[in-house]
N, C-alpha and C positions, 0 to 999 in steps of 0.2 A: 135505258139503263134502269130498270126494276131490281130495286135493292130489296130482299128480304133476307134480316140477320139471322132468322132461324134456319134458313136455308145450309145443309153441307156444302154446296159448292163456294159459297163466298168464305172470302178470306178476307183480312186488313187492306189488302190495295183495292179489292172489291169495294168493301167499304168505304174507305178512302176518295174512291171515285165518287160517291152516291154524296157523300156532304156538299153542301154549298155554302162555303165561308170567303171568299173571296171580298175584300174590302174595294166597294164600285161608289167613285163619287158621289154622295147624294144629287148633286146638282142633274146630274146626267142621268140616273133613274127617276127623278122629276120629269123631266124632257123626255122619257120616251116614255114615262106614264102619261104626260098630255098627250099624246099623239095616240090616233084611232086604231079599232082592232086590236088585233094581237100581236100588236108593236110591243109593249112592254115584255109580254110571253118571250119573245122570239128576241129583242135584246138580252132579258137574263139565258137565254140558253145560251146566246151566244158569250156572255162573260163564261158564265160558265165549262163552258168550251177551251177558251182562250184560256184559265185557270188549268187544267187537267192535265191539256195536252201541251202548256207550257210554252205556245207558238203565239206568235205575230197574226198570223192568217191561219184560218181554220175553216176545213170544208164543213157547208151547211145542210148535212145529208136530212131528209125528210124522218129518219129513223128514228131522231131528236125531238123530232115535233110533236109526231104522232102520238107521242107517252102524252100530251097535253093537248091533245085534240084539234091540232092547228093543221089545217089541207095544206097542198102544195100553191093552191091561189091562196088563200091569208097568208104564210109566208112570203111569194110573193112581193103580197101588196104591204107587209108589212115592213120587209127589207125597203124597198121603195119611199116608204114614207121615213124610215129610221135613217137610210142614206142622204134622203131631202134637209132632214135636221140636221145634218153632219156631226150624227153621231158615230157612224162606221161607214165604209169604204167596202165598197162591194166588185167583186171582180170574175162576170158572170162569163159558165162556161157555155158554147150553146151545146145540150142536150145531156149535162151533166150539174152536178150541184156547185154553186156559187161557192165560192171563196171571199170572206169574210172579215176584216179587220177593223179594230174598233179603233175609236179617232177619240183621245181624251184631250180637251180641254182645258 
């Protein structure tokens, strides 16, 4: 989701979407900024996610990642280590993208 405001096609919800304001426990972006790789990357997308689309579970398509340079192994291994800290609840499909819900404390 590459926001550019100069751009004619974006409009307010475009925009809209591109902000990240979402209010996310300090404690729980603590914990997944200790945790290795691109565990924190890949927790704020997924707030971010859960923000937007205004759901519970949220599919974690690679298409998210990639704006931040994160492969489908650091996702992965990052979901793996963010579910180990029971920060989120993972609920993988085989041969499609995981489904995703965050666990607040």
């Amino acid at each position: 989701m590459n926001y550019d405001p100069s751009s004619p096609e974006n409009n307010e919800a475009t925009a809209k979407k591109a902000l990240f304001l979402a209010p996310i426990p300090l404690d729980w972006i603590l914990r997944a900024g200790s945790l290795p790789g691109k565990s924190l990357q890949v927790a704020l997308i997924i707030r971010h996610l859960t923000t937007i689309e205004r759901s519970t579970w949220v599919h974690l398509k690679n298409k998210y990642l990639r704006q931040m340079s994160i492969s489908r192994d650091a996702k992965r291994r990052a979901l793996q280590c963010l579910e180990g800290a029971g920060l989120i609840a993972v609920s993988a499909r085989v041969g499609g993208n995981p489904s995703v819900r965050i666990i607040n404390q």
